[in-house]
C-alpha positions as CSV (number, residue, x, y, z in Angstrom):
1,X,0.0,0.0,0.0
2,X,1.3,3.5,-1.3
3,X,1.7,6.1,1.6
4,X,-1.0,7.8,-0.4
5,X,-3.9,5.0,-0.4
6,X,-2.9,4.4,3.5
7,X,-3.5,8.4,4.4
8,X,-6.8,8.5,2.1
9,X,-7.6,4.9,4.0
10,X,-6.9,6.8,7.3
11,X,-8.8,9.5,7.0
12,X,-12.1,7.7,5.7
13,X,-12.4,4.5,7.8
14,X,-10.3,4.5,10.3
15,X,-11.1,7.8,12.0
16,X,-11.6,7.0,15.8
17,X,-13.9,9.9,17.4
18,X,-17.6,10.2,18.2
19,X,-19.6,7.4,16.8
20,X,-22.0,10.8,14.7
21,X,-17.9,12.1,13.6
22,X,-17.2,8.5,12.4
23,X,-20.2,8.6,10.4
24,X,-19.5,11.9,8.6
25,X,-16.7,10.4,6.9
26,X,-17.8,9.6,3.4
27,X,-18.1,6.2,2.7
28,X,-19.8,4.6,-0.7
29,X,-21.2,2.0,0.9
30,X,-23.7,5.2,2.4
31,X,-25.0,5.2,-1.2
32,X,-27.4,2.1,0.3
33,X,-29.4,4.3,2.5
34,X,-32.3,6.1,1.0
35,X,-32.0,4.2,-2.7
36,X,-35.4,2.6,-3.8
37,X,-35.2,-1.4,-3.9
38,X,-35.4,-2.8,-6.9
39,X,-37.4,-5.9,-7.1
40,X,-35.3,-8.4,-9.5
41,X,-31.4,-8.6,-8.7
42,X,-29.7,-11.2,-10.6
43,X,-26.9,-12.5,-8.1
44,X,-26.0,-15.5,-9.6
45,X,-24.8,-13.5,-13.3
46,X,-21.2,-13.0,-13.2
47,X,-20.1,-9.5,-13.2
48,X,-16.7,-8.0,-14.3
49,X,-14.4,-7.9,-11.7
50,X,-12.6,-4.7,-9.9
51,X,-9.4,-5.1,-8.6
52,X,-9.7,-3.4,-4.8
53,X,-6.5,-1.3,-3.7
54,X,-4.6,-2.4,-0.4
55,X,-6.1,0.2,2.1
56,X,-9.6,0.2,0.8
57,X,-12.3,-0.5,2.9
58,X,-14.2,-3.6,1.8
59,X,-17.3,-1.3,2.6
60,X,-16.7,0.7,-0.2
61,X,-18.9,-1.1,-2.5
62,X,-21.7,0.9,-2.9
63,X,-21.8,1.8,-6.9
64,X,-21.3,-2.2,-7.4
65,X,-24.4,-3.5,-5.1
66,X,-27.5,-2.2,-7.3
67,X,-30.1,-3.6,-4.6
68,X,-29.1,-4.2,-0.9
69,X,-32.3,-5.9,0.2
70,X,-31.6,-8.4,-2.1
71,X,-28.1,-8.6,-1.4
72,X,-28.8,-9.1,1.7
73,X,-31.3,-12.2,1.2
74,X,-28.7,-13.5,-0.9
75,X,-26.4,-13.3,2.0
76,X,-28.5,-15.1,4.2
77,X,-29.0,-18.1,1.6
78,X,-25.4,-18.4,1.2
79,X,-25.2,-18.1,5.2
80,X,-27.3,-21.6,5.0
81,X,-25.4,-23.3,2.4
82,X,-22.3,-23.2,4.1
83,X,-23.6,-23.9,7.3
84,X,-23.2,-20.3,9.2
85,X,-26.6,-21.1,11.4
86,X,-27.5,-21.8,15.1
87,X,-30.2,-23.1,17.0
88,X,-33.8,-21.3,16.9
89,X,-33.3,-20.0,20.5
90,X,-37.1,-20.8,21.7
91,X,-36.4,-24.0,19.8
92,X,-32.8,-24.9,21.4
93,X,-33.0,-28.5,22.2
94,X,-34.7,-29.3,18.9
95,X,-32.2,-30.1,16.2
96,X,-34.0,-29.1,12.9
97,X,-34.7,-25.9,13.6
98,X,-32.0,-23.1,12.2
99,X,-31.6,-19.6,11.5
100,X,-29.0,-18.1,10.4
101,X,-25.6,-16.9,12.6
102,X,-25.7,-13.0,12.8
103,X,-22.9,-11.4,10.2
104,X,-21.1,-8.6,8.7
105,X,-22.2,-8.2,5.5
106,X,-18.3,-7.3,4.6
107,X,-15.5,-8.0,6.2
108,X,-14.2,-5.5,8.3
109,X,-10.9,-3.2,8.2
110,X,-7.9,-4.6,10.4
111,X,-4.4,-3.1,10.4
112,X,-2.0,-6.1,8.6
113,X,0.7,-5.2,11.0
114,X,-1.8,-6.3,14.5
115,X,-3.1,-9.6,12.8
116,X,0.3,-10.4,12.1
117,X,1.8,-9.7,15.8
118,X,-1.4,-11.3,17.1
119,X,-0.3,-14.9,14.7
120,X,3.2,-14.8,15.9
121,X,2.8,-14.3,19.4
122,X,-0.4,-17.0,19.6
123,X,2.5,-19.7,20.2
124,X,4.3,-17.5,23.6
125,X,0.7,-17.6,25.3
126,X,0.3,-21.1,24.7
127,X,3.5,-21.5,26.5
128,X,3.2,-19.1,29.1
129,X,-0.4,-20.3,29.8
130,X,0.7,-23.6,30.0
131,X,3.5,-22.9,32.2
132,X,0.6,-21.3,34.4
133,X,-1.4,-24.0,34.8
134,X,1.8,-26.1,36.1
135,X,2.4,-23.7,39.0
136,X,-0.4,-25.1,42.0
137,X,0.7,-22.7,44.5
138,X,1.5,-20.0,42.2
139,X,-2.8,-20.2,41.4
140,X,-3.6,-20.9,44.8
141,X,-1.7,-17.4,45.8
142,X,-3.5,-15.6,43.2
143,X,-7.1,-16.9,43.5
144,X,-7.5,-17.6,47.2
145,X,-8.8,-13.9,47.8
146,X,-11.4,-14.5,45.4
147,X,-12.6,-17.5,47.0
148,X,-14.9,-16.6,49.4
149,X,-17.2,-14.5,47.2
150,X,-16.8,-17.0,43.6
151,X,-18.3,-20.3,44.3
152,X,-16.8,-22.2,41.6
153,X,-13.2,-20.6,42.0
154,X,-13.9,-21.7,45.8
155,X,-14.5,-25.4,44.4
156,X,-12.1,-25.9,41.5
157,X,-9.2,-24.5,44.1
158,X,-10.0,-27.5,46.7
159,X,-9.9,-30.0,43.9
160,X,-6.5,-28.6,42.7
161,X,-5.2,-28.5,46.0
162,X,-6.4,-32.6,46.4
163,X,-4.8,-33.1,42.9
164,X,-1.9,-31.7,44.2
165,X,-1.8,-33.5,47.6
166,X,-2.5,-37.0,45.9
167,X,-0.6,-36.7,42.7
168,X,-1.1,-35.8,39.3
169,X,-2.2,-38.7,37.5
170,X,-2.0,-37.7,34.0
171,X,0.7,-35.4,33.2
172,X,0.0,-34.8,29.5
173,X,-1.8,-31.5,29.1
174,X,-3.7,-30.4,26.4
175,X,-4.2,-26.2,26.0
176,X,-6.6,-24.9,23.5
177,X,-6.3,-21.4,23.5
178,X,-8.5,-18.3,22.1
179,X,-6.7,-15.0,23.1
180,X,-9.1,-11.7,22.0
181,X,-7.6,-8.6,21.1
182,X,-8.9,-4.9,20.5
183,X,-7.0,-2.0,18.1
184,X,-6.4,0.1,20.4
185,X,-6.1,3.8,19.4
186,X,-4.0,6.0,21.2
187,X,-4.7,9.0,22.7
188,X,-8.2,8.9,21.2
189,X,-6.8,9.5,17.6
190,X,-5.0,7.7,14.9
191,X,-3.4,9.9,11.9
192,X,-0.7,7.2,11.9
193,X,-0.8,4.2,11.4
194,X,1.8,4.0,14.8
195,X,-0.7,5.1,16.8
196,X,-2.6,1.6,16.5
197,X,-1.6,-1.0,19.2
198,X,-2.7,-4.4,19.8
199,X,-3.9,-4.5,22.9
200,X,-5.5,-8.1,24.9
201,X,-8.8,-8.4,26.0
202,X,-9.0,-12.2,27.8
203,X,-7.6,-15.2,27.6
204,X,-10.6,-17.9,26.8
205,X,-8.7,-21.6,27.6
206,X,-10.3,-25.0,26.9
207,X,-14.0,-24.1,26.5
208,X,-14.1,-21.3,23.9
209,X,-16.8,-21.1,21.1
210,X,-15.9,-19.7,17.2
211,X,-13.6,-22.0,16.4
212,X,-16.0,-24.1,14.2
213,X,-17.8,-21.1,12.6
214,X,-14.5,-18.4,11.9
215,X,-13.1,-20.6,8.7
216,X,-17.4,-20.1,7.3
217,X,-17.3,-16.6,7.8
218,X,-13.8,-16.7,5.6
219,X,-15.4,-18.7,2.7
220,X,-18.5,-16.4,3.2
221,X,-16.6,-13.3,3.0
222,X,-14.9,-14.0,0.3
223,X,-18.4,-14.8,-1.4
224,X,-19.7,-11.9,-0.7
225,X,-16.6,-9.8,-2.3
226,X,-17.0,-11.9,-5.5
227,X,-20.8,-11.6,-5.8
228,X,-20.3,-8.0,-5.1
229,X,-17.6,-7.6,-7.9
230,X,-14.4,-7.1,-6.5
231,X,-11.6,-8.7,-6.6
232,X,-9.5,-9.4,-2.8
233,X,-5.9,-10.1,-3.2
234,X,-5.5,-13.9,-1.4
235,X,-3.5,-12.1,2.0
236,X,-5.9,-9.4,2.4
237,X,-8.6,-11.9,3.3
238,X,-6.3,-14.6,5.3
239,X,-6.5,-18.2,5.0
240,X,-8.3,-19.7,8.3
241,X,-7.6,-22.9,9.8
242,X,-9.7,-22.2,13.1
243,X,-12.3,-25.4,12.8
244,X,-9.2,-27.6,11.7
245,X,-7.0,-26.2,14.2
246,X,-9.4,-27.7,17.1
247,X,-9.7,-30.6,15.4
248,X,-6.6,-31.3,15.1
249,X,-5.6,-30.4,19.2
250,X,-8.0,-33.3,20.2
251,X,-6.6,-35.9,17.7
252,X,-3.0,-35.1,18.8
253,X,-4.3,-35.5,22.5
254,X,-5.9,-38.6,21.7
255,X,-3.1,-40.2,19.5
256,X,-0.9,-39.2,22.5
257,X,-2.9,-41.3,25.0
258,X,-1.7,-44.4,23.5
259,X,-4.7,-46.9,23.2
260,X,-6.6,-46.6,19.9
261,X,-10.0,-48.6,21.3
262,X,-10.0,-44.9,23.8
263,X,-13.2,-43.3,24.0
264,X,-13.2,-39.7,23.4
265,X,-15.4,-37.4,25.7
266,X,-17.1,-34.5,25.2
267,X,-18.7,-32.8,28.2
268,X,-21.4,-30.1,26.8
269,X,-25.3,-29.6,27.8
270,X,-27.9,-29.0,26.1
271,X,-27.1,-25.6,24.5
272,X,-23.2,-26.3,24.0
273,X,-24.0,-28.9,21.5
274,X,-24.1,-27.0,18.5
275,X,-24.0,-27.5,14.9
276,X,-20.5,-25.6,15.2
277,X,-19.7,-28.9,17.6
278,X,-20.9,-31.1,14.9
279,X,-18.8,-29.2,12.1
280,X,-15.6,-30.3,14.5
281,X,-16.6,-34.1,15.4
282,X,-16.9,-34.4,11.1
283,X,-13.2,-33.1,10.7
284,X,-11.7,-35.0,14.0
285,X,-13.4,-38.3,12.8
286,X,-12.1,-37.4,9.0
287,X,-8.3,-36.8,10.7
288,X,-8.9,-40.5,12.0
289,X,-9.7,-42.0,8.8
290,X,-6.9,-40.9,7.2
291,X,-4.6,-42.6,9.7
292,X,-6.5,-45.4,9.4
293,X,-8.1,-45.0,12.7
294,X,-11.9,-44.8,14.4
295,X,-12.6,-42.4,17.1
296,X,-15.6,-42.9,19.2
297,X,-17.0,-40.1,20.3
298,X,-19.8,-39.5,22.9
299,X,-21.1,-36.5,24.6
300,X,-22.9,-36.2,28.4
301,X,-23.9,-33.1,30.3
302,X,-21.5,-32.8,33.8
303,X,-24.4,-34.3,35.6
304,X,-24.7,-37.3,33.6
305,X,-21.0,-38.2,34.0
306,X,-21.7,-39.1,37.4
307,X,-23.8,-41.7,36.3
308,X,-22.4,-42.8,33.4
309,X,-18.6,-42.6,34.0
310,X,-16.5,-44.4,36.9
311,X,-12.8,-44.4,38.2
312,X,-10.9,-47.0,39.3
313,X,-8.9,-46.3,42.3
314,X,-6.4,-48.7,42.1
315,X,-5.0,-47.1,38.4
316,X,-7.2,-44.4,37.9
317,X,-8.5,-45.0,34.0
318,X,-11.5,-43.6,33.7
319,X,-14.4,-45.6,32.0
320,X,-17.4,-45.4,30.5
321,X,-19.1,-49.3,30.4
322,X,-15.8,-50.7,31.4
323,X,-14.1,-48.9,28.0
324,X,-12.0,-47.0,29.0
325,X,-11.9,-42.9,28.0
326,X,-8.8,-41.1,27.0
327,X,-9.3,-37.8,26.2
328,X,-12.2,-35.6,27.9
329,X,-13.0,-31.9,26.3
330,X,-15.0,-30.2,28.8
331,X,-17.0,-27.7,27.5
332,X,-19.4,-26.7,30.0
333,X,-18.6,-23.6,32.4
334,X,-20.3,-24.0,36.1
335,X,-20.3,-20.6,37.5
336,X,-22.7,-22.2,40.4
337,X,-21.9,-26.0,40.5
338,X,-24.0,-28.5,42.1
339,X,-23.2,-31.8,43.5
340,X,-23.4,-33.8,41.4
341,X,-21.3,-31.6,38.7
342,X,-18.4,-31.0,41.5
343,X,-17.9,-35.2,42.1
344,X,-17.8,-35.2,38.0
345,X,-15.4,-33.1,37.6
346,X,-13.5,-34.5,40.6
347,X,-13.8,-37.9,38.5
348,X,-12.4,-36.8,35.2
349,X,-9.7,-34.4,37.0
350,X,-8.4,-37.1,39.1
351,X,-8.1,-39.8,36.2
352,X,-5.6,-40.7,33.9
353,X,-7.9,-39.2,30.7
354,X,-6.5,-36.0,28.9
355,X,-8.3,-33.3,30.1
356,X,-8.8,-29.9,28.1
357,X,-8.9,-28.2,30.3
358,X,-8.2,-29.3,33.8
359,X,-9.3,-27.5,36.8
360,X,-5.6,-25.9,36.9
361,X,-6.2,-24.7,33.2
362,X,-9.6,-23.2,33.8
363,X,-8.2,-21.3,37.0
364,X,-5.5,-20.1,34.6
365,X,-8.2,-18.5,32.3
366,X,-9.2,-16.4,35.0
367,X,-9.3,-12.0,34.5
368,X,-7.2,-11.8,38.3
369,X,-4.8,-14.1,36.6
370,X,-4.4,-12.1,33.4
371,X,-4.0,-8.8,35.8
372,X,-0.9,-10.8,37.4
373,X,0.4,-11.4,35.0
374,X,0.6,-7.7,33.8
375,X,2.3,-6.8,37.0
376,X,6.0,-6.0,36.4
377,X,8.4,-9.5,37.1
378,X,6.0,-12.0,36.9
379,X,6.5,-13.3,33.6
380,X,9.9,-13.7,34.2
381,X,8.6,-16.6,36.8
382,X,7.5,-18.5,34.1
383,X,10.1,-17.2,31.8
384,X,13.2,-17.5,33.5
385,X,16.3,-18.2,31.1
386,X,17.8,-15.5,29.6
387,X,16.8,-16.9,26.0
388,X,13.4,-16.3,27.0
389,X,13.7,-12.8,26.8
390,X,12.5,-12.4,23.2
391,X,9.2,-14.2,24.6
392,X,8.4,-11.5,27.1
393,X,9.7,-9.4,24.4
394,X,6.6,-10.5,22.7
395,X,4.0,-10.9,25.2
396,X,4.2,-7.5,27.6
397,X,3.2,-4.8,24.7
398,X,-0.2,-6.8,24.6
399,X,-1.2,-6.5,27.6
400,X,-3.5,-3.5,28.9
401,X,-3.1,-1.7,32.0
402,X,-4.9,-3.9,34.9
403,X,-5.0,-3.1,38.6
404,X,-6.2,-5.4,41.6
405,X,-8.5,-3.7,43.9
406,X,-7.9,-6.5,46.8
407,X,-5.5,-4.0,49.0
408,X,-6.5,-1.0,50.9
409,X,-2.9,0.6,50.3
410,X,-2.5,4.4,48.9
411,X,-1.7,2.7,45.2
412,X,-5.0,1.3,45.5
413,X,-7.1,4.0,46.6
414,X,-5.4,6.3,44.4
415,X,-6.4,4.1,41.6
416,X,-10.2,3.6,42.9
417,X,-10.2,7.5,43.0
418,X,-9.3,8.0,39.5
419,X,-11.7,6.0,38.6
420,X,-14.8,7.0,40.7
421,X,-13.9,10.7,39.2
422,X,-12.8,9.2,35.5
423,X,-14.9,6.5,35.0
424,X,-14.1,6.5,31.2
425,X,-11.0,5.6,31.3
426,X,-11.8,2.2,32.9
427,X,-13.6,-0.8,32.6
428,X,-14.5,-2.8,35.9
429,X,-14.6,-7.0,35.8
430,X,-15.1,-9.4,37.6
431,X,-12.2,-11.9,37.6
432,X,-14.2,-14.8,36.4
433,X,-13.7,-16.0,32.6
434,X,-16.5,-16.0,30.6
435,X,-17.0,-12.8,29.2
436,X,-19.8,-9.7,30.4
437,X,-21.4,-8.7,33.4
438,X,-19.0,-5.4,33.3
439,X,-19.6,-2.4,34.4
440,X,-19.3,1.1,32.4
441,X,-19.0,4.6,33.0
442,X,-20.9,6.0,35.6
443,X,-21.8,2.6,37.3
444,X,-18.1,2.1,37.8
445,X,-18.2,4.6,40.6
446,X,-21.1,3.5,42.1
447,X,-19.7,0.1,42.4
448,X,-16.5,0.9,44.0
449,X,-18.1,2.8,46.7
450,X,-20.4,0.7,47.3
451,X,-18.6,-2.9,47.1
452,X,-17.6,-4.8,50.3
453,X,-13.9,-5.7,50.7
454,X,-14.5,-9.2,49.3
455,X,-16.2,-7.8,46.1
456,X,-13.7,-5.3,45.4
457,X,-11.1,-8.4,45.8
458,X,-13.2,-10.4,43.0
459,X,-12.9,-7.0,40.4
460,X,-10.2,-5.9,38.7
461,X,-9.9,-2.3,37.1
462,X,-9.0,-2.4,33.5
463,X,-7.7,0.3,31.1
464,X,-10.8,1.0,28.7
465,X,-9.6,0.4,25.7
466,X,-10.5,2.6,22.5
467,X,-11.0,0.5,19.2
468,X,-10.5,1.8,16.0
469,X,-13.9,2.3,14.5
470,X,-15.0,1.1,10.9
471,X,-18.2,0.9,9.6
472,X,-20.5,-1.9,7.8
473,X,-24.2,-3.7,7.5
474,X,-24.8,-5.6,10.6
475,X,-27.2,-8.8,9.5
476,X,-29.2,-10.8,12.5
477,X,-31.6,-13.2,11.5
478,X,-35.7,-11.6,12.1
479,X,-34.3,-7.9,12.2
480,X,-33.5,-5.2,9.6
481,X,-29.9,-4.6,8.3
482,X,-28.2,-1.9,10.4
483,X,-25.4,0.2,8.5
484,X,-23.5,1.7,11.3
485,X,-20.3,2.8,12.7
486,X,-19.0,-0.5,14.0
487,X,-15.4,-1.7,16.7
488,X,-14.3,-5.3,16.3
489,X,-12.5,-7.7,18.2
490,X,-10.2,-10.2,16.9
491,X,-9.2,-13.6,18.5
492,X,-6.4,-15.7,17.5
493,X,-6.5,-20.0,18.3
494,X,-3.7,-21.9,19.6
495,X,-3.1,-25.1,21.2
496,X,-0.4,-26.5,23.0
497,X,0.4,-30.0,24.2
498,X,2.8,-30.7,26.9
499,X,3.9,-32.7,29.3
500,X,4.0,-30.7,32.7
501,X,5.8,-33.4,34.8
502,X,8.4,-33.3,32.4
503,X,7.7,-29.5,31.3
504,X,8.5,-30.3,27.8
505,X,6.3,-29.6,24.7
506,X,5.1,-31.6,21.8
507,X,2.8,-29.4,20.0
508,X,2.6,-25.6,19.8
509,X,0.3,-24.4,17.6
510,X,-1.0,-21.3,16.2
511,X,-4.0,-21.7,13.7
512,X,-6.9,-19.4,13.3
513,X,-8.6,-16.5,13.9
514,X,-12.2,-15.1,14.2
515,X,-13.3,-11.7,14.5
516,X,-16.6,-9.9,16.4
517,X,-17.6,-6.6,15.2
518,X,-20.6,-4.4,17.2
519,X,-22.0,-0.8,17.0
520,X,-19.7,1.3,18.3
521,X,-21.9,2.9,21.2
522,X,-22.6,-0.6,22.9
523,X,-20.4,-1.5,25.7
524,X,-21.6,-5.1,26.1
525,X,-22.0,-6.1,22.6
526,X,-20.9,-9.5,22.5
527,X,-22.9,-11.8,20.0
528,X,-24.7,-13.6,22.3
529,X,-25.4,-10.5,24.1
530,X,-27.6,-9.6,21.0
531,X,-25.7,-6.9,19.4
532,X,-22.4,-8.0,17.7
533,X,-22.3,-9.8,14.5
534,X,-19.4,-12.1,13.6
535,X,-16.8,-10.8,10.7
536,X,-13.9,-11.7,9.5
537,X,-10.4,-9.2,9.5
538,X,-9.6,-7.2,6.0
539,X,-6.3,-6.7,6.3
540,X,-5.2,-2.8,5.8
């Protein structure tokens, strides 16, 4: 991209100010709005291609899409045939009833140079999470504060200290890893393309969704493009390998256990078995075949393992009708366990099956860990030999600025001050993984003076990050197309496979990526939330 195209790219979509500023800068795609819809569109009829310039917004196809509303039905055909649909939601636990998954209608605008950091340092954060999840008292340290006022931290922290009083029983580990990222603009304004930083949002480990659906939204992107009459160079659109990536993890774990009549366990309810689940058991069972192998896999809710699974205390194998099970993918998150879901997991986590992820893993995942791990020197505990350096080289310029509210020292009340009187510039969280229930602006101060001493312990203070802002058609299933100014998030996959008794590593993988794009004035605009729409990155 000339210095040229980048500054005119610069100043049209990739001005972050007010979401009514962004919208005043002139985009084609704006040519939509108002136009009368024409009743015949013939999609299928090829039409000349354009070649789009590096540095042009993917949204800028307004002279080439004669009729949106029929575009968009288009879109939503294609979003069937490729298999880009969910469950009805009043109709979850019924398995012919599909709409489709809400989308961008174009991909949206991401700075080549973030994507790329984000790629090459996916492989570092599988190792340092890894390394994480080895270190019992290094967890126990960091989570016991939170303990008290998180019931599941509470629990999962007794079982890893009984793992770690009777022994480890399976040392082979297997990490899959989704780390989400923002473009974060600095200083609220970006007339250079220096001024962009990639900047983390959460770690997701073990029992992450995406994976199965990011390659579809590739495919469909690049559809759309086509259909629309441009042509995308092959790197401005990036290859994904997110649903083979997965795939691939489980059938390493499971070739690693050793005994090919192994069951293979996936632990989901009702509304984790997806058709994105379904798209993953196809490839893992395909990866099989080709090695001349069969997989059996089954799938039980956390409950049902009680019933269904036992353990054998002299060896520990785990079995389900006396065969016995080698790897288990658990991908059911108990914020509030009961019973009969803690002895399950105690099962699984004490046996000699593969677990993604163990208790220690899912521990790892969580935001108070993540704000550790930002402190100054403590990477350098996991990362102790001088040629690591080039690994925290990596890591540290991704993290945000993260502070622990669990001390009543000045540092602390400074920070809670700043905050009360700047809300703004912060985000509060609780420390548990799983994404929402944050608080914005003026609610931030509220919560801080009224929290207890235990509840300020389980939040962490985050530095509100400022995304640059694009904008593009937002496409949910039963609701009209929104063009709007839009932020997006971008997640990388990894996975890593190790052997923590040993602390060696076998696999190390980075494969993948998904993006989420919402309108710009939502806070909590995740896609189940509602409001985001899942994208795919066009690299600038």
């Amino acid at each position: 991209m000339s210095n040229g195209q980048a500054e005119r790219f610069v100043d049209t979509f990739k001005r972050t100010t007010t979401p009514s500023e962004s919208l005043n800068a002139k985009s084609p795609a704006e040519m939509f709005l108002g136009r009368k819809i024409r009743t015949t569109f013939d999609l299928q009829k090829p039409k000349p291609k354009q070649p789009i310039i590096r540095g042009e917004s993917s949204t800028s196809l307004g002279p080439n899409l004669r009729d949106l509303e029929v575009f968009v039905e288009y879109a939503k055909f294609w979003a069937h045939k490729i298999g880009l649909v969910v469950h009805h939601k009043e109709h979850y636990d019924k398995k012919d009833a599909a709409v489709i998954k809400s989308f961008s209608l174009f991909p949206s605008p991401f700075p080549r140079r973030l994507f790329e950091q984000a790629k090459k340092v996916q492989t570092a954060m599988n190792l340092l999470y890894f390394r994480v999840s080895q270190d019992f008292d290094f967890l126990i340290e960091t989570l016991q504060p939170l303990a008290e006022t998180t019931e599941h931290i509470r629990v999962w922290l007794e079982l890893l200290r009984e793992v770690k009083s009777e022994g480890v029983h399976q040392p082979i580990n297997l990490l899959l890893i989704r780390s989400d990222y923002m473009c974060h603009v600095n200083n609220g304004e970006a007339m250079e393309k220096n001024d962009y930083e990639l900047k983390q949002v959460e770690v997701n480990i073990g029992n992450y969704g995406g994976a199965g659906y990011a390659s579809h939204l590739t495919q469909f992107h690049r559809k759309m493009m086509e259909t629309a009459g441009r042509n995308v160079p092959a790197d401005t659109l990036p290859d994904n390998g997110s649903d083979e990536q997965l795939a691939e993890a489980l059938y390493e774990a499971w070739k690693l256990f050793g005994d090919p009549k192994a069951i293979m366990l996936i632990v989901a309810n009702k509304y984790n078995r997806t058709f994105e689940m379904s798209h993953i058991d196809q490839i893992l069972i395909k990866l099989a075949k080709n090695d001349n192998h069969q997989i059996q896999i089954v799938i039980f809710s956390l409950a049902e393992c009680v019933e269904r699974l036992t353990l054998d205390e002299d060896n520990f194998s785990l079995r389900l009708d006396g065969q016995i099970v080698g790897v288990v993918h658990l991908k059911t998150t108990c914020f509030k366990p009961t019973p009969e879901q803690i002895a399950s997991r105690r099962m699984i986590e004490r046996s000699t099956a593969i677990k993604c992820p163990t208790a220690a893993a899912d521990l790892a995942s969580m935001k108070k860990v993540q704000q550790v791990l930002a402190k100054p020197g403590v990477l350098e505990r996991f990362f102790p030999n001088s040629d690591d350096a080039e690994l925290i080289a990596a890591l540290r310029p991704t993290f945000a600025e993260m502070w622990a509210l669990d001390k009543e020292d000045e540092h602390t009340k400074s920070i809670i001050k700043d905050a009360t009187e700047n809300p703004m510039k912060y985000v509060l969280k609780p420390s548990q993984e799983g994404g929402g229930h944050n608080f914005w602006g003026e609610e931030i101060g509220e919560k801080l003076r009224t929290f207890t001493k235990e509840e300020l312990a389980a939040h962490i203070l985050m530095q509100r990050l400022r995304p640059m802002v694009g904008k593009n058609y937002l496409v949910h299933s039963f609701r009209d197309v929104k063009f709007t100014a839009t932020t997006s998030e971008l997640s990388t996959f990894g996975y890593l496979l190790g052997n923590g008794r040993e602390n060696t590593v076998s696999h190390n993988v980075s494969k993948g990526h998904m993006m989420r794009t919402k309108p710009e004035h939502i806070n909590e605009g995740g896609v189940i939330a509602g409001e985001g729409v899942h994208d795919s990155p066009f690299l600038i």
